[in-house]
SEMIRO-956498 format. One record per atom (N, C-alpha, C, CB): residue in three letters; atom name; x, y, z. Coordinates in nm, 4 decimals, always signed. Glycine has a CB too. Example, Ala and Ser with C-alpha at 12.3 -4.5 7.8 and 13.67 -1.06 7.14 Angstrom:
BEGIN
r = ALA a = N X = +1.3190 Y = -0.5690 Z = +0.7800
r = ALA a = CA X = +1.2300 Y = -0.4500 Z = +0.7800
r = ALA a = C X = +1.3200 Y = -0.3300 Z = +0.7800
r = ALA a = CB X = +1.1308 Y = -0.4473 Z = +0.9046
r = SER a = N X = +1.2850 Y = -0.2250 Z = +0.7080
r = SER a = CA X = +1.3670 Y = -0.1060 Z = +0.7140
r = SER a = C X = +1.2900 Y = +0.0030 Z = +0.7870
r = SER a = CB X = +1.4084 Y = -0.0598 Z = +0.5725
***
This chain:
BEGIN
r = UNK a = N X = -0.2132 Y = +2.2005 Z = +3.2448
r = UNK a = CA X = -0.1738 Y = +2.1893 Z = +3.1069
r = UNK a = C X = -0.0867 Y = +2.0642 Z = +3.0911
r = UNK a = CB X = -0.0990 Y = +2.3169 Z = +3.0601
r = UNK a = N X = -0.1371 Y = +2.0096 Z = +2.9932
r = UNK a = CA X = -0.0287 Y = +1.8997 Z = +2.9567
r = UNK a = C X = +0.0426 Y = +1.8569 Z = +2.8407
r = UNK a = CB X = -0.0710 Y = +1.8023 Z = +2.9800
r = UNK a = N X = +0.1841 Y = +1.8519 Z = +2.8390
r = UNK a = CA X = +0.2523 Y = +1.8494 Z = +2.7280
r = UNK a = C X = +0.3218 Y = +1.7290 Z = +2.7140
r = UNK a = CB X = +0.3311 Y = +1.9525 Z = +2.7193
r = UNK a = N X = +0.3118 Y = +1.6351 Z = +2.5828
r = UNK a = CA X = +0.3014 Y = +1.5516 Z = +2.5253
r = UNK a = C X = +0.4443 Y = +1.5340 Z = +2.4733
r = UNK a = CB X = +0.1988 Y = +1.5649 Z = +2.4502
r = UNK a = N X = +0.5545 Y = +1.4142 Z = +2.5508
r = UNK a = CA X = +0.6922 Y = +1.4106 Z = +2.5056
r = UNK a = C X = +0.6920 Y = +1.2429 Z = +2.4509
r = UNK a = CB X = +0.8136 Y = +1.4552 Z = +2.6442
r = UNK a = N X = +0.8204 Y = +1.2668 Z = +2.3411
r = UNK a = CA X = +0.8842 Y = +1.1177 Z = +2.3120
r = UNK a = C X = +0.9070 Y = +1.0107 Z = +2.4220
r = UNK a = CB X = +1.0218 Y = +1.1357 Z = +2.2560
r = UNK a = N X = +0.8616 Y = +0.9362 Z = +2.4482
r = UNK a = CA X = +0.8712 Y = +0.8294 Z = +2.5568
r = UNK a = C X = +0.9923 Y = +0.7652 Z = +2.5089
r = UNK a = CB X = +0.7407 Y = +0.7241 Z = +2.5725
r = UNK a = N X = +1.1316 Y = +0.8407 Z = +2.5774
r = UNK a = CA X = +1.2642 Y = +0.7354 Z = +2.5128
r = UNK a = C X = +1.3072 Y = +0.6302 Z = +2.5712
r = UNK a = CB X = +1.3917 Y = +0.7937 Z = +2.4992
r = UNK a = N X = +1.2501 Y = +0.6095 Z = +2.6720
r = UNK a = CA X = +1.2604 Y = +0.4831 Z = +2.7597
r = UNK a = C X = +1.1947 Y = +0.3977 Z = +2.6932
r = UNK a = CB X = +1.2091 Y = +0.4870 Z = +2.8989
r = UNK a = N X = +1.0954 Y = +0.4120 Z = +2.6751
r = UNK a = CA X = +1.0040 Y = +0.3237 Z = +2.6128
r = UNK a = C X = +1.0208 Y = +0.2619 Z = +2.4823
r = UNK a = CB X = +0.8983 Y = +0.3826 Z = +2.6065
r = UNK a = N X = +1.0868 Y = +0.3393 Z = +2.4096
r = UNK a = CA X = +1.1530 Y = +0.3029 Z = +2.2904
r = UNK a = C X = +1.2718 Y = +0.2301 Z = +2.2284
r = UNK a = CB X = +1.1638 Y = +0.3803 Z = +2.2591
r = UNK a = N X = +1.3407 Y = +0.2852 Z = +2.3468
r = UNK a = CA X = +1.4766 Y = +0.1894 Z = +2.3832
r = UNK a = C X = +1.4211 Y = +0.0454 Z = +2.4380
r = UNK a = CB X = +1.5839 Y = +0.2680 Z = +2.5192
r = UNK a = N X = +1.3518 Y = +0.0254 Z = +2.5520
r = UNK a = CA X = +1.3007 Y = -0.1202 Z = +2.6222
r = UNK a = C X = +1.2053 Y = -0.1807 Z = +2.4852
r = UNK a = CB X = +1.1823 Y = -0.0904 Z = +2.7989
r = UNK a = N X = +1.1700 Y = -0.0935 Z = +2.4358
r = UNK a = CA X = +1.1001 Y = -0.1976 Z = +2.2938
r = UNK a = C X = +1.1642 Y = -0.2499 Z = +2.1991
r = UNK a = CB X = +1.0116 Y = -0.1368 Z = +2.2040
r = UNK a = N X = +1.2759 Y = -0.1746 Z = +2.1750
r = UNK a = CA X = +1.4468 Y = -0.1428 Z = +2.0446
r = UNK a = C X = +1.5110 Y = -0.3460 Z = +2.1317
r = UNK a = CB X = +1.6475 Y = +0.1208 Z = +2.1377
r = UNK a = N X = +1.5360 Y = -0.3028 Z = +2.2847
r = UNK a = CA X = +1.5720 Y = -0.3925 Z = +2.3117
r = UNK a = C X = +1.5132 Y = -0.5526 Z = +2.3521
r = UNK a = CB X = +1.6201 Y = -0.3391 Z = +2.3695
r = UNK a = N X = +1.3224 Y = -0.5447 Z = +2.3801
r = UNK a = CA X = +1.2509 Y = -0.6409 Z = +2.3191
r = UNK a = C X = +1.2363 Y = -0.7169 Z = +2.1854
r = UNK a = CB X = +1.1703 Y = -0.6040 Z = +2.3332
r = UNK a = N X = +1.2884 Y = -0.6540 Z = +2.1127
r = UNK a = CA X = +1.2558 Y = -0.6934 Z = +1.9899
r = UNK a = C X = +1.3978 Y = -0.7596 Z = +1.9654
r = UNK a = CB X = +1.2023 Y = -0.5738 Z = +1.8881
r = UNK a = N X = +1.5136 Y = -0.7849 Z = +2.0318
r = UNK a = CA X = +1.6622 Y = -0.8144 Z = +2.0065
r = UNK a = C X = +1.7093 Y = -0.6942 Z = +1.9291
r = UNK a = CB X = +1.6900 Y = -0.9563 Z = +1.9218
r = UNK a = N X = +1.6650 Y = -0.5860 Z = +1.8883
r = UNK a = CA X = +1.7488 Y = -0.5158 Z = +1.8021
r = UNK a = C X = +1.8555 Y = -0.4180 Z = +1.8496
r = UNK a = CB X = +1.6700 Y = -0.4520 Z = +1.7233
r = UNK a = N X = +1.9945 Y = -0.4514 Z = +1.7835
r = UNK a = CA X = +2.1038 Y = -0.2804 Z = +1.8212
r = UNK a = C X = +2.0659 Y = -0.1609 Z = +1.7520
r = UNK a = CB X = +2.2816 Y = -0.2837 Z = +1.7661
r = UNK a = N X = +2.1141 Y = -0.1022 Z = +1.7855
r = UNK a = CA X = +2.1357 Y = +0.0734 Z = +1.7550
r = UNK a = C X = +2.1488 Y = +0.0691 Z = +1.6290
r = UNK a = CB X = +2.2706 Y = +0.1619 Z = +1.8198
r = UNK a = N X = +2.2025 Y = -0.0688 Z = +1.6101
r = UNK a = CA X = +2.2725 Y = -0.0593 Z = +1.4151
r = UNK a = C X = +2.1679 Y = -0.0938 Z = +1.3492
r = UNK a = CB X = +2.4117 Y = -0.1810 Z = +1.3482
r = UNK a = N X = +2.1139 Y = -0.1981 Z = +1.3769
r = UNK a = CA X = +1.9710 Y = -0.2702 Z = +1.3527
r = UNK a = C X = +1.8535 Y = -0.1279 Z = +1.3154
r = UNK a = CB X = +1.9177 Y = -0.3736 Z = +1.5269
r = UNK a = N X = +1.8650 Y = -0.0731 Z = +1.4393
r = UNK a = CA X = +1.7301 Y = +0.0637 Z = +1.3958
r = UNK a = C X = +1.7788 Y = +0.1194 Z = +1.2948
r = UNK a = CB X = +1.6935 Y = +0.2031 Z = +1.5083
r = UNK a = N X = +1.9232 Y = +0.1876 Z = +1.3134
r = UNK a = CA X = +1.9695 Y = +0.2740 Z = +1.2415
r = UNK a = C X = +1.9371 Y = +0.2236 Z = +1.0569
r = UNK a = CB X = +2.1272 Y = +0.2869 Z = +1.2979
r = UNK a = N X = +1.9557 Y = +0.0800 Z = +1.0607
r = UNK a = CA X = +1.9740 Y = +0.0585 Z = +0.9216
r = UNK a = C X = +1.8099 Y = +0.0352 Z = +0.8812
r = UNK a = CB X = +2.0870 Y = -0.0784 Z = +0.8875
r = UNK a = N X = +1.7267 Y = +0.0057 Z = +0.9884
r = UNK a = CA X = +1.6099 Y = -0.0186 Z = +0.9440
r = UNK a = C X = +1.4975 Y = +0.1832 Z = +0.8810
r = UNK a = CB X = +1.5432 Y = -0.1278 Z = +1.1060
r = UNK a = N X = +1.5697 Y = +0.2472 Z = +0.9976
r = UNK a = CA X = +1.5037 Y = +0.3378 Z = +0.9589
r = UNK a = C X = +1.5277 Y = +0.4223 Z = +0.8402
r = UNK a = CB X = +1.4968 Y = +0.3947 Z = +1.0463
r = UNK a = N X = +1.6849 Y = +0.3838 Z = +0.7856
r = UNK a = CA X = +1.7788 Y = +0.4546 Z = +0.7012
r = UNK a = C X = +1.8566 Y = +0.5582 Z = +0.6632
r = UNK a = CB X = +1.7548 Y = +0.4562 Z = +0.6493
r = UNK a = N X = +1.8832 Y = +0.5318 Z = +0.8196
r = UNK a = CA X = +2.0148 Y = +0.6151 Z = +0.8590
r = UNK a = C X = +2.1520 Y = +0.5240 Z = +0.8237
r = UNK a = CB X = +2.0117 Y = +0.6531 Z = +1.0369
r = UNK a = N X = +2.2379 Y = +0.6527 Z = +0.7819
r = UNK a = CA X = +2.3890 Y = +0.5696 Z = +0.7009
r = UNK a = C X = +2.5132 Y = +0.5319 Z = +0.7968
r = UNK a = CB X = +2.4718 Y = +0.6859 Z = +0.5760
r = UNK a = N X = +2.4662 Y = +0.6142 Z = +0.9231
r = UNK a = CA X = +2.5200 Y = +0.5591 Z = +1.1016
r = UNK a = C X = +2.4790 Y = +0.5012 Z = +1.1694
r = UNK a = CB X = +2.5342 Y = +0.6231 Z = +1.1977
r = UNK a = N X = +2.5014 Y = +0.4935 Z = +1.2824
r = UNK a = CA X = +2.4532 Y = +0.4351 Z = +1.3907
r = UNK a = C X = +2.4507 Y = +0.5536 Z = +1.4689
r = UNK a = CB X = +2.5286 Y = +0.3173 Z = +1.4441
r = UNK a = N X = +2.5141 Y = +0.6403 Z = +1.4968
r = UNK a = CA X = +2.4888 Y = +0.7702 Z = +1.5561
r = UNK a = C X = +2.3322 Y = +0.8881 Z = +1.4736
r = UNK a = CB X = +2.6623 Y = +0.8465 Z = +1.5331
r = UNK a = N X = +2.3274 Y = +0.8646 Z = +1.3990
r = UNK a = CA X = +2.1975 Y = +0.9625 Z = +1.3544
r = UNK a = C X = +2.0981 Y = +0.9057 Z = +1.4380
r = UNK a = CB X = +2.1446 Y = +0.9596 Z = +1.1841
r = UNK a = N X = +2.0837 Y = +0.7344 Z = +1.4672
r = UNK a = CA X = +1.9549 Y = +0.6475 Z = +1.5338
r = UNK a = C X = +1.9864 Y = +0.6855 Z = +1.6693
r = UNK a = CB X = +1.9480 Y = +0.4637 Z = +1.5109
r = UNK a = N X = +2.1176 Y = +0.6638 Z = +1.7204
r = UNK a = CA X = +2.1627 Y = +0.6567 Z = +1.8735
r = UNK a = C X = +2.1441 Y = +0.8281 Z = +1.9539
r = UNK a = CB X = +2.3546 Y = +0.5977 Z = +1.8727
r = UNK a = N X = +2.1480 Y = +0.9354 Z = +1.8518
r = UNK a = CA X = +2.1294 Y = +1.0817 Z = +1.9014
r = UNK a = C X = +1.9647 Y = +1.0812 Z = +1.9437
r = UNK a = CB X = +2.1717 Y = +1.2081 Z = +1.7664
r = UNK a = N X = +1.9015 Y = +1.0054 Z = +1.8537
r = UNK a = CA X = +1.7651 Y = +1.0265 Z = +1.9022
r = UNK a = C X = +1.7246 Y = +0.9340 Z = +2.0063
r = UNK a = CB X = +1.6706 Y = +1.0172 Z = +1.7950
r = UNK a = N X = +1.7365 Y = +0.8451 Z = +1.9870
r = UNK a = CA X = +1.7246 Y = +0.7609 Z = +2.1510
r = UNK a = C X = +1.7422 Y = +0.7540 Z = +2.2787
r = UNK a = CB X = +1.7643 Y = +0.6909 Z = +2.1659
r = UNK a = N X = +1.8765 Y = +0.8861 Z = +2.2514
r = UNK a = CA X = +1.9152 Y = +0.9310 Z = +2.3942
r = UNK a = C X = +1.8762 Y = +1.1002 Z = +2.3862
r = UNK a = CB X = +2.1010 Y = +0.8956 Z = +2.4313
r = UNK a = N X = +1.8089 Y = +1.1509 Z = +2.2917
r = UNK a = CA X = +1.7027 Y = +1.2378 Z = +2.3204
r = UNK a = C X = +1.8150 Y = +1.4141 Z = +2.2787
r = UNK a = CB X = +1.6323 Y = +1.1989 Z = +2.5251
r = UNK a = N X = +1.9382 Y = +1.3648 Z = +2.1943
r = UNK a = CA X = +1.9783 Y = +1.4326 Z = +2.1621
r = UNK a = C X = +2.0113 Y = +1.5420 Z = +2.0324
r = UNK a = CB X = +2.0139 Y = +1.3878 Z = +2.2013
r = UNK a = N X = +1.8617 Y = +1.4480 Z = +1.9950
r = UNK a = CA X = +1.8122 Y = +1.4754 Z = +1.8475
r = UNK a = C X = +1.6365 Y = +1.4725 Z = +1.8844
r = UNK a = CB X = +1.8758 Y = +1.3310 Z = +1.7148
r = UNK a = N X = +1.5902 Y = +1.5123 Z = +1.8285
r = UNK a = CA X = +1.4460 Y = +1.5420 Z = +1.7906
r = UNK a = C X = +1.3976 Y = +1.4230 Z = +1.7060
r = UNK a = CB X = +1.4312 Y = +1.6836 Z = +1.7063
r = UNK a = N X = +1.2820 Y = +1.3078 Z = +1.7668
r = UNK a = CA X = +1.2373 Y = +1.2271 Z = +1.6754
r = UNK a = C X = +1.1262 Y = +1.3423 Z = +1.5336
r = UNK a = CB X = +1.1439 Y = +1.0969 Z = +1.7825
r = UNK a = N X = +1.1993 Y = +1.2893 Z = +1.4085
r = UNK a = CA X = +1.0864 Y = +1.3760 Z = +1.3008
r = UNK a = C X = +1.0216 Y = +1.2677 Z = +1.3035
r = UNK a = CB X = +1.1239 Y = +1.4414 Z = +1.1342
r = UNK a = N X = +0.8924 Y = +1.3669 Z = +1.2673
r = UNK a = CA X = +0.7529 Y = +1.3031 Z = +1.2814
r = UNK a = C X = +0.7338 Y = +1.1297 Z = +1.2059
r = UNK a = CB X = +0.6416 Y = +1.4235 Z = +1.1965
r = UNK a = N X = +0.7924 Y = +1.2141 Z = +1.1160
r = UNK a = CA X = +0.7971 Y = +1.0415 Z = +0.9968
r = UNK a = C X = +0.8543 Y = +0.9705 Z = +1.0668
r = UNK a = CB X = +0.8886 Y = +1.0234 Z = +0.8356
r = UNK a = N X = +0.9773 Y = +0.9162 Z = +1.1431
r = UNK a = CA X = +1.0567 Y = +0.8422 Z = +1.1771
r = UNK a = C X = +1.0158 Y = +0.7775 Z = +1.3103
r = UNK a = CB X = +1.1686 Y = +0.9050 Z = +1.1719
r = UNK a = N X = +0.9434 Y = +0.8837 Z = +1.3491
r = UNK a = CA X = +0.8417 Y = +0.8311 Z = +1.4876
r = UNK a = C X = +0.7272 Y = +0.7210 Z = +1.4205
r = UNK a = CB X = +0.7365 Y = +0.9930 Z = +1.5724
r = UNK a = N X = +0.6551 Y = +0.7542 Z = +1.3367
r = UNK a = CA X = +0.5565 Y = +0.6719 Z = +1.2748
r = UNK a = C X = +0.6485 Y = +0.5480 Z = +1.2116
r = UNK a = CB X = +0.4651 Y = +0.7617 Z = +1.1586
r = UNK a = N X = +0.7581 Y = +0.5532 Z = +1.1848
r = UNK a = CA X = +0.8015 Y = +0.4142 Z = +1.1275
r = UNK a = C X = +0.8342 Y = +0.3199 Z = +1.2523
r = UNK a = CB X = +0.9411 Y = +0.4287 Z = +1.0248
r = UNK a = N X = +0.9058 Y = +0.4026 Z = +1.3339
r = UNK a = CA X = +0.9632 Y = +0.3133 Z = +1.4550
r = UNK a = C X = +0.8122 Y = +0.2640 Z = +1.5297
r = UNK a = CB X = +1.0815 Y = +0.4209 Z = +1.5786
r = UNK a = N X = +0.7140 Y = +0.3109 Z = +1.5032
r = UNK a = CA X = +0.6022 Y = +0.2425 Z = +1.5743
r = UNK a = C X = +0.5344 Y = +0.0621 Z = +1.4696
r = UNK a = CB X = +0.4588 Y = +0.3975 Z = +1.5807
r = UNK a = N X = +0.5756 Y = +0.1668 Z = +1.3680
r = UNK a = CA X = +0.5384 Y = -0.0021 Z = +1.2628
r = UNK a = C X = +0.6448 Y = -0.0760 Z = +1.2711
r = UNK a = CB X = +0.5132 Y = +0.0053 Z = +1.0779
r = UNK a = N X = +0.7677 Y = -0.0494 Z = +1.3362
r = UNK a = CA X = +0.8759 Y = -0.1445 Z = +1.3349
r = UNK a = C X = +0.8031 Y = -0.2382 Z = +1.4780
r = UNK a = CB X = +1.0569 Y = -0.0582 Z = +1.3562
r = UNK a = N X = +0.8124 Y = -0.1249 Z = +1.5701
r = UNK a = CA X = +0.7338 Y = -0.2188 Z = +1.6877
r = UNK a = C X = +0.5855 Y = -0.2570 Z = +1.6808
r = UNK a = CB X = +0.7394 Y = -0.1467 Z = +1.8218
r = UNK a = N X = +0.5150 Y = -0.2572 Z = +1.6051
r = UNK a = CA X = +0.3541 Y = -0.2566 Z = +1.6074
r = UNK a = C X = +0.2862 Y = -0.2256 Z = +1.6955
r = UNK a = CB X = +0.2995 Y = -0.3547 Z = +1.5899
r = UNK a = N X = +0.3198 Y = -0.0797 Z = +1.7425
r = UNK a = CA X = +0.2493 Y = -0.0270 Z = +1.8288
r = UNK a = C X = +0.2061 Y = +0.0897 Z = +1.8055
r = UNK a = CB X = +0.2984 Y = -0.0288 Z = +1.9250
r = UNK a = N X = +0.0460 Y = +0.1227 Z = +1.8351
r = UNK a = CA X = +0.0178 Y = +0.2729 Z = +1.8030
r = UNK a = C X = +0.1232 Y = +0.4058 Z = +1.8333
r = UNK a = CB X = -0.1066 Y = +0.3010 Z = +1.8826
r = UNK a = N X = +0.0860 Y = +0.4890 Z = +1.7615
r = UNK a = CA X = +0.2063 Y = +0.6384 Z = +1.7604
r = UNK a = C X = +0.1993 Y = +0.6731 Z = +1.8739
r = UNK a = CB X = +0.1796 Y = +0.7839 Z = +1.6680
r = UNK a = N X = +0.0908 Y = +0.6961 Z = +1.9475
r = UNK a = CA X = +0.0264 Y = +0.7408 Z = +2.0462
r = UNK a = C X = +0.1118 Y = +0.6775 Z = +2.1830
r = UNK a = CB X = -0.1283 Y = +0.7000 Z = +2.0269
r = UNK a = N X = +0.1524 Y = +0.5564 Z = +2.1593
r = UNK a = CA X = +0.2000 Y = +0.4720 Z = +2.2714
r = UNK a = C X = +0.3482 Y = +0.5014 Z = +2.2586
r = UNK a = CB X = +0.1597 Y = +0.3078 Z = +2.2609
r = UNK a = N X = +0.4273 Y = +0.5620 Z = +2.2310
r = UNK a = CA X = +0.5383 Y = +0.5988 Z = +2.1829
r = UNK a = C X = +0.5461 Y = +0.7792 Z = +2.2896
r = UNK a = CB X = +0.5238 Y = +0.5933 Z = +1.9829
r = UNK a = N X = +0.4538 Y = +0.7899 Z = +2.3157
r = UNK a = CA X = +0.4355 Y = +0.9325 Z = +2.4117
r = UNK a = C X = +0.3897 Y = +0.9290 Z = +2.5573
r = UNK a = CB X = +0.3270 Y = +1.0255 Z = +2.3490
r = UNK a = N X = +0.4583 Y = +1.0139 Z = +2.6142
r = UNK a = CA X = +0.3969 Y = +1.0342 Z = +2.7856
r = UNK a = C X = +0.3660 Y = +1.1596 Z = +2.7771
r = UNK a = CB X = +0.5049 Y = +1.0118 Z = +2.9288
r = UNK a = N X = +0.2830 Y = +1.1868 Z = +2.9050
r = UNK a = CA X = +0.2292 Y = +1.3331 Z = +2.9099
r = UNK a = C X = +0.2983 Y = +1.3985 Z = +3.0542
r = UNK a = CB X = +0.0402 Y = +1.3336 Z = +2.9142
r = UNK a = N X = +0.3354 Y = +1.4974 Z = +2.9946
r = UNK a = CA X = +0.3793 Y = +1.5755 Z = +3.1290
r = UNK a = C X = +0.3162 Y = +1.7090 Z = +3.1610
r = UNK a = CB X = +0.5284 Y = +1.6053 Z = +3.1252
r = UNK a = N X = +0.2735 Y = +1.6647 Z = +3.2840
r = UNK a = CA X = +0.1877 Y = +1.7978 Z = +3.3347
r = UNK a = C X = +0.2879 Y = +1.9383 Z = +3.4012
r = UNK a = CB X = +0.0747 Y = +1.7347 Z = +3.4754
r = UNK a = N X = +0.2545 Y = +2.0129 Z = +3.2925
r = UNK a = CA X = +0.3181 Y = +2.0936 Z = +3.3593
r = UNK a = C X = +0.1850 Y = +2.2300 Z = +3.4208
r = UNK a = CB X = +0.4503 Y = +2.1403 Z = +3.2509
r = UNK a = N X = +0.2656 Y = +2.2653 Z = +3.5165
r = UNK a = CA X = +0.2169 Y = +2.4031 Z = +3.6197
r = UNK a = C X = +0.2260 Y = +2.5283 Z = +3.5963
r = UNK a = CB X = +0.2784 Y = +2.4149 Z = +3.7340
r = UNK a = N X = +0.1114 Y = +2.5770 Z = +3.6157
r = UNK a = CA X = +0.0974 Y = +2.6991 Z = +3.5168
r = UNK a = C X = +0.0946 Y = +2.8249 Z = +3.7194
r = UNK a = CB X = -0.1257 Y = +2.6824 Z = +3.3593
r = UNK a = N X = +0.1787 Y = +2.8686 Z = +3.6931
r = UNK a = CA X = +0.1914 Y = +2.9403 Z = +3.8408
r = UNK a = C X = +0.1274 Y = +3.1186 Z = +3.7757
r = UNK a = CB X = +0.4139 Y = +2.9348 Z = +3.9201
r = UNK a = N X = +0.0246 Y = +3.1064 Z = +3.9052
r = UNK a = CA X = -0.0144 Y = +3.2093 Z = +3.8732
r = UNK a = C X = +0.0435 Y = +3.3759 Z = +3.9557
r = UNK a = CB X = -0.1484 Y = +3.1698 Z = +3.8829
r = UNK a = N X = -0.0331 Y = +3.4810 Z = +3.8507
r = UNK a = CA X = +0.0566 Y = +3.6050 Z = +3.8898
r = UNK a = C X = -0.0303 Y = +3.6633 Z = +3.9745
r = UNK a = CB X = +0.1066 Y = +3.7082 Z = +3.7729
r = UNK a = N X = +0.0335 Y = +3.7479 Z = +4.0184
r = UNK a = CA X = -0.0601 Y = +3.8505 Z = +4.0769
r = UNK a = C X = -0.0464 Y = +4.0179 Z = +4.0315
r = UNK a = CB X = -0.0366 Y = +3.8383 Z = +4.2342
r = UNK a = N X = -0.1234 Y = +4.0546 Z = +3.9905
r = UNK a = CA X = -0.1091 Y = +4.2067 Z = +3.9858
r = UNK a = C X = -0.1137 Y = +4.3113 Z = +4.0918
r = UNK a = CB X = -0.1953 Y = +4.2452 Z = +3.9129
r = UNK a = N X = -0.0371 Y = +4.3425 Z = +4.1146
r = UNK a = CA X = +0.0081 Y = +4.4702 Z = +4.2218
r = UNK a = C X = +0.0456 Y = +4.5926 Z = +4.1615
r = UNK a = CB X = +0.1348 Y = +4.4374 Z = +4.3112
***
């Protein structure tokens, strides 16, 4: 099974390709802090869906590329 997470590394190394700060996203996405942008980057907030799709047109990169997949293990039971 595989489950499909925010790539925050990836987002940050793009945040910081592009020259932009924390303040820079924050004001681009329209947040009135720098902490509403900085909770999600360090994964302490939940990217909403919308805000994921903007930060990809900020970087011009598909939504899709903004995600990794993690396989997780499905351990099986036994009945006794």
């Amino acid at each position: 099974m595989k489950n499909r997470k925010v790539d925050l590394l990836k987002i940050k190394k793009l945040r910081k390709q592009f020259e932009l700060s924390l303040e820079d996203m924050a004001k681009l996405l329209g947040y009135e802090s720098v902490n509403g942008y900085y909770y999600l980057e360090v994964g302490r907030g939940k990217f909403p869906a919308e805000t994921l799709a903007r930060v990809a047109d900020i970087f011009k990169v598909p939504i899709n590329e903004l995600f990794f997949e993690e396989v997780i293990t499905e351990m099986a039971t036994k009945n006794t």
